[in-house]
C-alpha positions in Angstrom: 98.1 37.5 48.4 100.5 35.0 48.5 99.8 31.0 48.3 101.4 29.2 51.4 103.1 26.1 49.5 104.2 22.9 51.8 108.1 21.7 51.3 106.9 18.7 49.1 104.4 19.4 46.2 104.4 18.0 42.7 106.9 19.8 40.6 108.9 20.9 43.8 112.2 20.1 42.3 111.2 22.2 38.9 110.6 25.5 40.7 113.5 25.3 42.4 115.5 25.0 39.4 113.3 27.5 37.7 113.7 30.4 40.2 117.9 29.5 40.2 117.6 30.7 37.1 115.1 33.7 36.8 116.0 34.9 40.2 118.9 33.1 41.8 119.3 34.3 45.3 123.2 33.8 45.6 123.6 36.3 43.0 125.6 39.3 43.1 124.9 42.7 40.9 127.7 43.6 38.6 129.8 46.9 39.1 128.3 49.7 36.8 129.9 50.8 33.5 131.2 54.4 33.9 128.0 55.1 30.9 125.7 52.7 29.2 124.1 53.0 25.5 121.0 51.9 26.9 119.6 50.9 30.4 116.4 48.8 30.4 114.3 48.7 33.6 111.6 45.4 33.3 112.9 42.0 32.1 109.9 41.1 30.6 109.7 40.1 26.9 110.0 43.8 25.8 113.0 44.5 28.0 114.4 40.6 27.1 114.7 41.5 23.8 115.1 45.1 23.8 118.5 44.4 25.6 119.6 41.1 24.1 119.0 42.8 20.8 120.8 46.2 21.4 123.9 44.1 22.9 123.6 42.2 20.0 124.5 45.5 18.0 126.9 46.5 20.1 125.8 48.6 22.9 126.5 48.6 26.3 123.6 47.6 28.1 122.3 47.4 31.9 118.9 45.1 32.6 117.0 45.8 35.5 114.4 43.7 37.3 113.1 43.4 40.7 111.3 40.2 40.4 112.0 37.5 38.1 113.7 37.8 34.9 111.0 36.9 31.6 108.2 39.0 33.6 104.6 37.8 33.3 104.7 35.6 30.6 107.2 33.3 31.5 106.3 33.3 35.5 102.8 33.4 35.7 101.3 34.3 32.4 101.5 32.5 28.7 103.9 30.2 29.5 102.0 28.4 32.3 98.5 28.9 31.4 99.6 27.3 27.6 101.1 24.2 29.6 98.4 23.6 32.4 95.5 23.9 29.1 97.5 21.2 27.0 97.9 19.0 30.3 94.3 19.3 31.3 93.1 17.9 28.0 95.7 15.3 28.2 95.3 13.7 31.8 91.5 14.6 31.9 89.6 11.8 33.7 92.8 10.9 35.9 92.6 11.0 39.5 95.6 12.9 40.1 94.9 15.3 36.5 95.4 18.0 38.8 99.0 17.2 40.7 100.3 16.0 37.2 99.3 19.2 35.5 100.4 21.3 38.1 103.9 19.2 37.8 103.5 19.8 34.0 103.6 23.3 33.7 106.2 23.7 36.3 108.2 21.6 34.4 107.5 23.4 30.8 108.4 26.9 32.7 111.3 25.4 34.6 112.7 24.2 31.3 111.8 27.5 28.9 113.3 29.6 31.6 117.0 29.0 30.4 116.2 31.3 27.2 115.2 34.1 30.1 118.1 33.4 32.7 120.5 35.8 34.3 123.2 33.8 33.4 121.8 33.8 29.4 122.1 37.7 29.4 124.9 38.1 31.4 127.0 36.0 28.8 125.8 38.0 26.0 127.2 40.8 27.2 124.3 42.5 29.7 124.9 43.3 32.7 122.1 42.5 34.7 121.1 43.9 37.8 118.4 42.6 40.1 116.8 44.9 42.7 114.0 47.7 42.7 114.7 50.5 40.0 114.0 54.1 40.3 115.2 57.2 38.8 116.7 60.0 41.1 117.3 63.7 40.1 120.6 63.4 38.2 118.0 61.1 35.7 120.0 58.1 36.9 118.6 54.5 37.4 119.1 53.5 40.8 119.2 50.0 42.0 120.0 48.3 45.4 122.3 51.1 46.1 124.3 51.4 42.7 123.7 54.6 40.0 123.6 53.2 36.6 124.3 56.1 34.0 122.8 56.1 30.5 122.4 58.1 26.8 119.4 56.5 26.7 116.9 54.6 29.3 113.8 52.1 28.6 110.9 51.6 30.8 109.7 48.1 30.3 108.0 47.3 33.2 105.1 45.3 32.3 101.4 45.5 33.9 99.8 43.4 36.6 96.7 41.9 37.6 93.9 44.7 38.6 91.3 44.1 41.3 87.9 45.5 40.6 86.2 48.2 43.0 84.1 45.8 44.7 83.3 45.7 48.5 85.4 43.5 50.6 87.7 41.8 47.9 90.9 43.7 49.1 89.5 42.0 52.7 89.9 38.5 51.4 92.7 35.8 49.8 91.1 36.2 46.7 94.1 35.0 43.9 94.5 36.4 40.4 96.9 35.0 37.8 100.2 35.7 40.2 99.3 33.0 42.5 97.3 30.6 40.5 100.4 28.7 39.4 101.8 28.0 42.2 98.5 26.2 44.3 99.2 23.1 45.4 95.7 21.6 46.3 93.1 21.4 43.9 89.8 23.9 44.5 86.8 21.7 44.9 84.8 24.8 43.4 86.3 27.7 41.8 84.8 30.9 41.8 86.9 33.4 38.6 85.4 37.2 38.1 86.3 37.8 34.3 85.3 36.2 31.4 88.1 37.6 29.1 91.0 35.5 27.6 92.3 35.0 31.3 88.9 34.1 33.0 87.8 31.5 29.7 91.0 29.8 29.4 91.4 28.8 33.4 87.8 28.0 33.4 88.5 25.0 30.8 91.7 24.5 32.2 90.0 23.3 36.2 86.6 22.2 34.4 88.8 19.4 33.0 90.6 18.9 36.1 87.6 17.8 37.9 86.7 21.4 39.4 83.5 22.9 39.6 84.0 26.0 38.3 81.2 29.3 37.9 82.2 32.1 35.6 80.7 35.3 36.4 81.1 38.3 33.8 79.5 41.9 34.4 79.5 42.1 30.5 76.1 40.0 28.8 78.3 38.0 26.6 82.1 36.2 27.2 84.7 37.4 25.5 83.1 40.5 24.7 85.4 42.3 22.3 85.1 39.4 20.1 82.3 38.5 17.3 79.3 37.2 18.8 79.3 34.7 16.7 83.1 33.5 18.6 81.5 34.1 21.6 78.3 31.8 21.5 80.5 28.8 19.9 82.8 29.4 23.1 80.2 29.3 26.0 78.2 26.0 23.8 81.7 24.8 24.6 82.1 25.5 28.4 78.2 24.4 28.9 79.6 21.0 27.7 82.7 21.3 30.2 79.6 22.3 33.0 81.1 25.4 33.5 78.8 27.7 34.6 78.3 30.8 32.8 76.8 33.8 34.5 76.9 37.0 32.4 75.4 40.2 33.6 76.7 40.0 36.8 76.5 43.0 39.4 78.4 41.9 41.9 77.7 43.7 45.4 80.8 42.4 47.5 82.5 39.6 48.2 83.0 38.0 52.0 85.1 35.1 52.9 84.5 32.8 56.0 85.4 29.6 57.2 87.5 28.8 54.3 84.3 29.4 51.5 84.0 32.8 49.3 81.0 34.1 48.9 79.9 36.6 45.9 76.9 38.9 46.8 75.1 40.0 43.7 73.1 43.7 43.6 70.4 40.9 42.5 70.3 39.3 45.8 71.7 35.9 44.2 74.9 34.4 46.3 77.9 32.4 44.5 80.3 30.5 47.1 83.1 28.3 46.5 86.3 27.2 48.1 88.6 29.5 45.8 88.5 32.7 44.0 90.2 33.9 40.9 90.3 37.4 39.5 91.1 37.9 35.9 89.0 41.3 35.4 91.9 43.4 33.7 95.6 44.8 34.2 97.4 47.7 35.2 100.8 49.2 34.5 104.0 48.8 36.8 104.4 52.3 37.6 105.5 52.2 41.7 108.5 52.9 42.9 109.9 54.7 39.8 110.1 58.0 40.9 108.8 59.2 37.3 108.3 62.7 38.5 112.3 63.0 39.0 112.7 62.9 35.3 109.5 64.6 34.0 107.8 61.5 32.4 104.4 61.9 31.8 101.5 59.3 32.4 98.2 58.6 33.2 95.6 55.8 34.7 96.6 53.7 31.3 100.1 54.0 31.9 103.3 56.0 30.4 102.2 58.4 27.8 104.0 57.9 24.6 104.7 59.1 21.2 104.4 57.0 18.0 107.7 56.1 18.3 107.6 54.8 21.9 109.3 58.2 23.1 108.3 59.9 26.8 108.1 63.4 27.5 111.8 63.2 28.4 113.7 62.7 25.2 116.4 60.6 26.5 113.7 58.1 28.3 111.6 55.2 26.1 108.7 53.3 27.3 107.3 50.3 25.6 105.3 47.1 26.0 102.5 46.9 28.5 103.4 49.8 30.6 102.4 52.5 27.7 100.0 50.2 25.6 96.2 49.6 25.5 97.0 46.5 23.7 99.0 43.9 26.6 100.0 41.1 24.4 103.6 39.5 23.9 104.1 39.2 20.5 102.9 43.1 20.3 105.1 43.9 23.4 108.2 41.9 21.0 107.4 44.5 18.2 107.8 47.5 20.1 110.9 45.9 21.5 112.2 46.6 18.3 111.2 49.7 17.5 112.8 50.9 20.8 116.0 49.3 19.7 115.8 51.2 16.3 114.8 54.7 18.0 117.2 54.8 21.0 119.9 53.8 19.0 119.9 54.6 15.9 117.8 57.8 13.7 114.2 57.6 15.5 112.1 56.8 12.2 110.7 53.8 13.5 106.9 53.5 14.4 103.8 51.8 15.8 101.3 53.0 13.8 100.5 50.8 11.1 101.0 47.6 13.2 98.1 45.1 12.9 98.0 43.4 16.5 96.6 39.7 16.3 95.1 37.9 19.5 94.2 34.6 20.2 92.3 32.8 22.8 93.6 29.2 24.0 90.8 28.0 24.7 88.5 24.9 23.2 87.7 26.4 20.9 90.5 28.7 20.1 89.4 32.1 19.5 92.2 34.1 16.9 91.5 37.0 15.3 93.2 40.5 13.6 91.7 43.4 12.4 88.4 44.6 11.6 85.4 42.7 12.6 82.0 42.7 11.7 81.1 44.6 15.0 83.2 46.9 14.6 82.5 47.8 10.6 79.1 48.5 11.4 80.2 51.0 14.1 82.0 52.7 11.9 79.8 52.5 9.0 82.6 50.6 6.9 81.4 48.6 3.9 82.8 45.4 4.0 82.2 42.1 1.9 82.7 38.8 4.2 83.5 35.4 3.2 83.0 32.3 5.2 84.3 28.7 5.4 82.5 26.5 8.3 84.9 24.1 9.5 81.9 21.4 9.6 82.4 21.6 5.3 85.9 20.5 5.9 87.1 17.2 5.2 89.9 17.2 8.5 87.7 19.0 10.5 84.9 16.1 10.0 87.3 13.6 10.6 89.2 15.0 13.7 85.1 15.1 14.8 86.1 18.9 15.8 83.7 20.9 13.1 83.0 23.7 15.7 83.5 27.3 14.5 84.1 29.0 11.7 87.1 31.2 9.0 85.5 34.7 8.0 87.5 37.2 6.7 86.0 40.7 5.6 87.1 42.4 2.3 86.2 45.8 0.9 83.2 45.2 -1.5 84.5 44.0 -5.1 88.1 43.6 -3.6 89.9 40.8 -2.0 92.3 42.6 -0.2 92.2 41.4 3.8 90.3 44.0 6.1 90.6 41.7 8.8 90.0 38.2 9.9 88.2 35.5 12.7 89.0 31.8 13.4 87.2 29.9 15.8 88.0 26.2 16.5 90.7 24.3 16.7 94.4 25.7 16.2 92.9 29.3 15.3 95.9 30.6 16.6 98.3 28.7 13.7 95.5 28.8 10.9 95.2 32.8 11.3 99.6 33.0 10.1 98.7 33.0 6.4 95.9 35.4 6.7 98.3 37.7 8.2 101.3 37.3 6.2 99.2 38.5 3.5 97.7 40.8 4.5 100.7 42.7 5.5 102.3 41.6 2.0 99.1 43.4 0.5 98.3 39.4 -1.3 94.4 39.4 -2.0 92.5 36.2 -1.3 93.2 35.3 -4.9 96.7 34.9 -4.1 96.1 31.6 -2.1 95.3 29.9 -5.7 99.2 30.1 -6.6 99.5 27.1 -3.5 99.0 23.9 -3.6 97.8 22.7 -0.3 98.2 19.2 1.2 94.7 17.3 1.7 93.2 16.8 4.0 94.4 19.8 6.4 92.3 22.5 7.8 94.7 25.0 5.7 92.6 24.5 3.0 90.0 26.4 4.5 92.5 29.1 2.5 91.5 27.4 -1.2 87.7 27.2 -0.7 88.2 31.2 0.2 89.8 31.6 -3.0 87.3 29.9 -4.7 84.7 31.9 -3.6 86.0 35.2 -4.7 86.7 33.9 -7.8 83.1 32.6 -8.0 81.8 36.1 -7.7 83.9 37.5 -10.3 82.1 35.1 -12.1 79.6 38.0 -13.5 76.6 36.5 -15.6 78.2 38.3 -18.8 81.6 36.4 -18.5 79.7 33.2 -17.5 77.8 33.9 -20.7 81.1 34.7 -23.1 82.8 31.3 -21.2 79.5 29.2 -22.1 80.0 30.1 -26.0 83.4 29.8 -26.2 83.4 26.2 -24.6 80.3 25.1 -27.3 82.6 26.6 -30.3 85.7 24.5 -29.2 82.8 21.1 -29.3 
């Protein structure tokens, strides 16, 4: 479903120059190379840097995308959800918060688009190519009529926005992430389905705005793959925005008439408003490639790869959110770079091993890597936690933003980092030196060596140290320490 926007519309002249760049519609495919080292189909961030990085090296390399160049993240995923969040806090209360946000985040996308432009790649040495890709039965890329030879081919293609099985939604304008961006009049109520990162963050986002906004979730808790502990501190937080929460939801069907949406629950209750969003999961790009031509396996979840990103064919890669479970950027970036090591190089680059963060933008901010505590009792995995509240911090009290919490599980008697949860503000930032040690295998202990500025909310790192070493504080040592101190009186 597309969103029918007027000539004039706040951030009009932003678009335009943002779409010049990510898709200019004067622009003209190069001729082909006689062979290329690597031909990338998907200009997302995994095909962005997987051919930025392998021209960087050397190789020839053909880019193909059929929409927009920097895929979902720049268009109408992170990049725009990030801006319309920080400009929803910022002109909250306003009358026009809604025009000036909108204006905002076309204006933040418009201007971060030059790192993801044709005419970047094409003067690094890409040659990009913009059209529909698909392989034919020479193993060829195809695209708008030109063959593009290759040793070696990636398929980047990303994943999209999934509508649920339910009754009539494929019957109505219902909008998901794709067309959120680009609305031009403000919902008066706002129906989303989905109360994962997607569903959470746009429900602050038009809360503040001035919308009315209900959030329904079939799951009995938001954010359910996060601690419940995260997830309770989040919804205290919409209830203050009056959102309205509805977990457990069965929906029945959804109708739409004179201009209103209308949810029918299994329970018999109705939900209507003006709009509806649908952030209830993705699925990969997989149409129109013609993967059967070249024997490339895949499923329901995507392209079925090996550790090291390979296909069933062995000239043909896949990575990013087209073969993984896990649809993040920053994890799409890393397997960028393994694809750049194993097509061109010796394949001895893997996944495995990789610890994925995530992070939630909302208010709170939800972060986390790792094992939980959820998950360590599925398992039956003994694990010591260790806690910091941010209402015992000093710059939390005085920012008056002590919601949520730091825990971070440990093996029992170790200090070495399992895995970790922030909630509250700037979890995504705080969570950096918990990971840069854990992947350096530093202990807890280690954060001791630093001397942090005061007051910050880093510190939250100290008191953590602190605490471990309190507990190797065994009553014997206490009791050797307590003589030792009276003998040098």
């Amino acid at each position: 479903m597309q969103v029918n926007m007027p000539p004039d519309y706040p951030g009009v002249e932003f678009d335009a120059h943002w779409r010049g760049l990510v898709s200019p519609a004067d622009y003209v495919n190069p001729q082909p190379q006689e062979k290329y080292n690597l031909v990338v189909i998907g200009a997302g961030p995994t095909g962005l840097i997987t051919a930025i990085g392998a021209a960087g090296l050397g190789a020839k390399v053909a880019l193909v995308e059929r929409h927009a160049m920097g895929g979902d993240c720049l268009n109408v995923g992170c990049v725009p959800s990030k801006a319309i969040l920080s400009a929803a806090k910022r002109f909250q209360g306003h009358s026009d918060a809604f025009a000036r946000s909108m204006a905002w985040l076309r204006e933040v996308r418009a201007g971060i688009a030059e790192h993801d432009s044709v005419k970047r790649y094409s003067d690094q040495g890409v040659d990009v190519f913009l059209g529909e890709a698909s392989f034919n039965a020479d193993g060829m890329v195809q695209v708008a009529g030109q063959k593009l030879r290759a040793s070696k081919t990636v398929i980047s293609t990303g994943s999209r926005a999934t509508m649920p099985p339910i009754a009539g939604l494929d019957e109505v304008p219902a909008i998901t992430n794709e067309q959120v961006f680009d609305l031009t009049e403000q919902p008066r109520e706002l129906l989303i389905i989905g109360a994962g990162a997607i569903g959470c963050e746009l429900s602050q986002a038009f809360a503040r705005l001035g919308t009315k906004v209900r959030l329904l979730e079939i799951a009995p808790r938001i954010l359910v793959g996060e601690e419940p502990e995260a997830s309770a501190a989040l919804l205290q937080a919409m209830h203050e925005l009056d959102v309205n929460v509805e977990c457990g939801v069965m929906i029945d069907k959804v109708s739409h008439s004179d201009g209103q949406f209308i949810v029918h629950c299994k329970s018999g209750q109705q939900y209507q408003g003006d709009q509806l969003l649908v952030a209830a999961g993705r699925q990969p790009n997989l149409d129109g490639l013609n993967l059967a031509a070249v024997g490339v396996k895949y499923d329901r979840s995507g392209i079925i790869v090996d550790d090291k990103l390979r296909t069933s064919n062995r000239h043909i890669y896949a990575a990013g959110d087209v073969c993984s479970a896990v649809k993040l950027t920053h994890y799409a970036d890393a397997q960028a770079r393994i694809v750049i090591a194993n097509a061109l190089f010796a394949p001895t680059a893997k996944r495995s091993g990789i610890v994925v963060p995530r992070c939630t933008y909302t208010d709170p901010e939800v972060a986390q890597f790792g094992l939980t505590t959820a998950a360590a009792q599925q398992q039956g995995v003994a694990v010591k936690s260790w806690r910091v509240q941010w209402a015992d911090m000093d710059r939390a009290r005085a920012e008056g933003a002590t919601r949520g919490f730091v825990e971070v599980l440990t093996k029992p008697g170790d200090d070495k980092i399992l895995g970790a949860t922030i909630v509250g503000a700037h979890a995504g930032d705080l969570l950096a030196p918990l990971l840069i040690m854990q992947a350096n295998g530093l202990g807890l202990v280690a954060a001791d060596k630093a001397l942090l500025p005061y007051p910050t909310r880093g510190e939250y790192l100290r008191r953590l140290s602190d605490q471990v070493k309190r507990e190797k504080l065994t009553p014997s040592v206490a009791k050797w320490m307590r003589r030792w101190l009276s003998w040098r009186r």
